[in-house]
C-alpha positions as CSV (number, residue, x, y, z in Angstrom):
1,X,43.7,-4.1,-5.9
2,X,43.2,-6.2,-9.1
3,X,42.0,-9.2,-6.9
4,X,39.7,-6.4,-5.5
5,X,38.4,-5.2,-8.7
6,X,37.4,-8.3,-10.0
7,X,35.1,-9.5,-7.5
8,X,33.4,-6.2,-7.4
9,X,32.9,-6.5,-11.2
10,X,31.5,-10.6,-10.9
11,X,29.6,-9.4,-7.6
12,X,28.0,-6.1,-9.9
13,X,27.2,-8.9,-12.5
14,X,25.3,-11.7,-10.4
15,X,22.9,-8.9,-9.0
16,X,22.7,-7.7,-11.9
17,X,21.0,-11.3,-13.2
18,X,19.0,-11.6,-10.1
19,X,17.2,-8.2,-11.3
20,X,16.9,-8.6,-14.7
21,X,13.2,-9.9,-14.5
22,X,10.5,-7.0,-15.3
23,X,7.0,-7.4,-15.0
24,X,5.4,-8.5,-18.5
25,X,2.5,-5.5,-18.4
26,X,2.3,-2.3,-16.1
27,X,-1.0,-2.7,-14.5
28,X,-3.1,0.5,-14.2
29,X,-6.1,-1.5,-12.3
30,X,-7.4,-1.6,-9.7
31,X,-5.3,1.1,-7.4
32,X,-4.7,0.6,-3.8
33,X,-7.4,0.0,-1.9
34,X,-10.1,-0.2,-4.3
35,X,-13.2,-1.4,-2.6
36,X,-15.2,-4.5,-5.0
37,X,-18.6,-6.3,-4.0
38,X,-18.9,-9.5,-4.5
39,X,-21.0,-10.1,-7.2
40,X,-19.8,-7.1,-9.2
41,X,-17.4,-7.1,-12.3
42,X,-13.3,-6.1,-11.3
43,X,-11.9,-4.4,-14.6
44,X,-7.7,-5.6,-14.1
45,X,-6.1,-3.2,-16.9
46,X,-2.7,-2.6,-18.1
47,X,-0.5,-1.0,-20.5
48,X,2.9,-1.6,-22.2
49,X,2.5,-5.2,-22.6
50,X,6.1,-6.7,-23.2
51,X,4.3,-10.6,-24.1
52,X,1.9,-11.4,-26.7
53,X,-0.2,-14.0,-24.0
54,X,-0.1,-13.4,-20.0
55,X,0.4,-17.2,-19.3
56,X,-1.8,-16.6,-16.2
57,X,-4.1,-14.4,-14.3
58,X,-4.2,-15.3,-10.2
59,X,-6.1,-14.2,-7.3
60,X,-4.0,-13.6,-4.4
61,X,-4.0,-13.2,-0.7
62,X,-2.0,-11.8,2.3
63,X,1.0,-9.6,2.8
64,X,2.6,-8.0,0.4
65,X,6.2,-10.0,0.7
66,X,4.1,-13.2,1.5
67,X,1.1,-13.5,-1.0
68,X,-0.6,-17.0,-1.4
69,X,-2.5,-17.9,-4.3
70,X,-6.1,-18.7,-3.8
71,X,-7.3,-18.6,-7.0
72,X,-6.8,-18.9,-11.3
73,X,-8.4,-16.3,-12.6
74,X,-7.8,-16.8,-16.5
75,X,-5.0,-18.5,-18.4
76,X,-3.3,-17.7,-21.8
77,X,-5.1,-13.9,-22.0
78,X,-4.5,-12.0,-25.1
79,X,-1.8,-9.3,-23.4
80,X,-3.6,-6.7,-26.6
81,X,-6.6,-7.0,-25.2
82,X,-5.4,-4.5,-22.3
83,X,-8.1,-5.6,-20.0
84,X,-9.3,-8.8,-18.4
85,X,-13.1,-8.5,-16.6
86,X,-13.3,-11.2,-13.6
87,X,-17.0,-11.5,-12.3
88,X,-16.2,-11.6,-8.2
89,X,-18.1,-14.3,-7.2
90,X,-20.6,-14.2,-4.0
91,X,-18.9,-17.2,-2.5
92,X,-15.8,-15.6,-1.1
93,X,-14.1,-14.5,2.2
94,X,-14.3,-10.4,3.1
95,X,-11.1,-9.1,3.4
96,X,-9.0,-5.9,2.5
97,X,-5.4,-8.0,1.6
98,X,-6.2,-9.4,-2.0
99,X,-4.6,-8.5,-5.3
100,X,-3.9,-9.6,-8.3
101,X,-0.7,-11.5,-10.0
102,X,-0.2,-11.6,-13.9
103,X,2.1,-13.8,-15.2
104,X,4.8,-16.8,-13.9
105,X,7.5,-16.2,-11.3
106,X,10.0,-14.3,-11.9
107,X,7.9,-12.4,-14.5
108,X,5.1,-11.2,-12.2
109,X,3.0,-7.8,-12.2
110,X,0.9,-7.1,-8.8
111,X,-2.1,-5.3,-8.2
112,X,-2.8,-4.7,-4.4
113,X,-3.8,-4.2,-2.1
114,X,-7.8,-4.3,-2.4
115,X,-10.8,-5.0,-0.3
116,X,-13.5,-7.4,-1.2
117,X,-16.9,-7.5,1.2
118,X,-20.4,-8.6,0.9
119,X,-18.8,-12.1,-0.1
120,X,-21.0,-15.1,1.6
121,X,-17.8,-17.1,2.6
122,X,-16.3,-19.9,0.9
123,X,-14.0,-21.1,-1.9
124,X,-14.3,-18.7,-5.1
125,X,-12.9,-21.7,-7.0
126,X,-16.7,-22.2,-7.2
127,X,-17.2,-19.3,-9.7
128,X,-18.4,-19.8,-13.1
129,X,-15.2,-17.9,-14.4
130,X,-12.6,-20.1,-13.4
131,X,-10.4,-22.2,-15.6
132,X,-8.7,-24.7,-13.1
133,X,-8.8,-28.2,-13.8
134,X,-11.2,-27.7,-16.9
135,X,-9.0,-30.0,-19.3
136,X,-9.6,-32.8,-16.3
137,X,-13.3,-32.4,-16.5
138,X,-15.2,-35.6,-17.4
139,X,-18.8,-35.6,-18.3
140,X,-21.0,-37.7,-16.2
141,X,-21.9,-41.1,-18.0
142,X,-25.7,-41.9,-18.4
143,X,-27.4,-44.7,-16.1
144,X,-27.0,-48.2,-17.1
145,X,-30.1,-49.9,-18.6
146,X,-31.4,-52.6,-16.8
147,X,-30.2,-55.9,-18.3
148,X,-33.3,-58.1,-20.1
149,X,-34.0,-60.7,-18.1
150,X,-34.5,-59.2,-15.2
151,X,-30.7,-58.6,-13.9
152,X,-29.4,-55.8,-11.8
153,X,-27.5,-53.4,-13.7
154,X,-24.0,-52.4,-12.1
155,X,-23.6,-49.8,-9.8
156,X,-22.4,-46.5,-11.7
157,X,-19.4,-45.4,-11.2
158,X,-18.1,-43.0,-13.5
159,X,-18.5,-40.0,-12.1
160,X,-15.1,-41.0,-9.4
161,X,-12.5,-40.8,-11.5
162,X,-14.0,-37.6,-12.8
163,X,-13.7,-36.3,-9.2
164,X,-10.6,-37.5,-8.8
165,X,-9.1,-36.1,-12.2
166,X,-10.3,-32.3,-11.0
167,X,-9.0,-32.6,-7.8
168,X,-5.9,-33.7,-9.1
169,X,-5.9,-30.4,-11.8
170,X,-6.9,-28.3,-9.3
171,X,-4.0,-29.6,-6.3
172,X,-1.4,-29.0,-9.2
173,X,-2.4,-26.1,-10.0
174,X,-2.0,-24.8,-6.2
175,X,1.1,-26.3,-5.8
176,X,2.6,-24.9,-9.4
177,X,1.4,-21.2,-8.2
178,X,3.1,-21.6,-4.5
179,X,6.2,-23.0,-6.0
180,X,6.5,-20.1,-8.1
181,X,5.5,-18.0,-5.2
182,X,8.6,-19.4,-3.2
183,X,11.2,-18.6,-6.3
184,X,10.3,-15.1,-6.2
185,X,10.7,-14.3,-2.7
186,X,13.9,-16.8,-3.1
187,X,15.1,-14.0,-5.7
188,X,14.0,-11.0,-3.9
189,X,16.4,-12.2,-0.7
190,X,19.3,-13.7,-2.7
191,X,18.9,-10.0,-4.2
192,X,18.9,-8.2,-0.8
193,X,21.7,-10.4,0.0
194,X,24.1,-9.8,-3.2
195,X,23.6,-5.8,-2.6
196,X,25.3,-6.0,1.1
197,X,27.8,-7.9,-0.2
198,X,28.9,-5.5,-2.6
199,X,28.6,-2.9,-0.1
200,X,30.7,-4.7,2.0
201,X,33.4,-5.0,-0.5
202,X,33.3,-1.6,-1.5
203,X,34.2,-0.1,1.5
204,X,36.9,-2.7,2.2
205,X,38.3,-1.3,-1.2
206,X,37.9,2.0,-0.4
207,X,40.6,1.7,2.6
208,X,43.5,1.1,-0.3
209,X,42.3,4.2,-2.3
């Protein structure tokens, strides 16, 4: 009975950890199924902000229990502001399964799902609003001048590692957002998988009550 007792309490305490993460802001927009053109403003809004920054601000597509990240929206938003205004590009796929993350795994809001149509196809990482890789960018260098004397100046080459440095930013960046992707639905099941357990106990308990 003791022996019983105890694991219910240690098994009541481990879920309890496992769902102790709550989304940093309660997002009030979009609703389901708003409808956005490409090329039009999306308003994301939120209330009862519980940090001071939203570390992050992520396009997202798919299923609900199996989102992948397409795209950084913004990074390190002011959380007071209460409103973040992302400028849909026209380089983007149609489809009616995107929505929004705020925030790092396990400390996620959603918004979702919403359509997107009149897009002209392509990779929105292309838009003027995004902040991946910008601490990587390298400005191009000016053309060599001709040497005196008549010598051939060296091929330029500087813009490659500047290519290589943003591909770089923006491949981390991917991975970092499906890592964290993969520790939430890791929670979510280990979750699931702590409740049936205690269920399970329970009613072998209840047979010596």
């Amino acid at each position: 009975m003791k022996f019983t007792g105890t694991i219910l309490f240690v098994s009541a305490a481990y879920l309890a950890s496992l769902v102790s993460a709550e989304p940093i802001v309660s997002i009030t927009s979009p609703l389901i199924n708003t409808r956005y053109k490409a090329g039009s403003e999306a308003i994301i809004s939120w209330i009862n902000p519980s940090v001071a920054t939203i570390p992050q601000i992520v396009l997202a597509k798919g299923k609900s229990n199996a989102l992948q990240p397409l795209h950084v929206i913004a990074t390190n938003v002011n959380a007071q502001d209460m409103k973040y205004v992302w400028k849909i590009p026209f380089e983007i796929d149609n489809a009616d399964d995107y929505a929004f993350e705020l925030g790092n795994s396990p400390d996620l809001a959603f918004a979702g799902p919403f359509t997107i149509e009149g897009g002209v196809g392509g990779n929105p990482a292309s838009s003027s609003n995004t902040t991946v890789g910008t601490a990587n960018s390298v400005p191009a260098a000016a053309p060599a001048s001709p040497a005196t004397g008549g010598g051939s100046a060296p091929p330029n080459n500087a813009a490659a590692p500047a290519s290589a440095a943003s591909t770089a930013g923006t491949s981390s960046t991917s991975h970092s957002a499906s890592a964290s992707h993969a520790a939430s639905a890791a929670t979510k099941e280990q979750a699931g998988q702590a409740v049936a357990a205690i269920g399970l106990v329970a009613a072998f308990a209840s047979q010596f009550f």
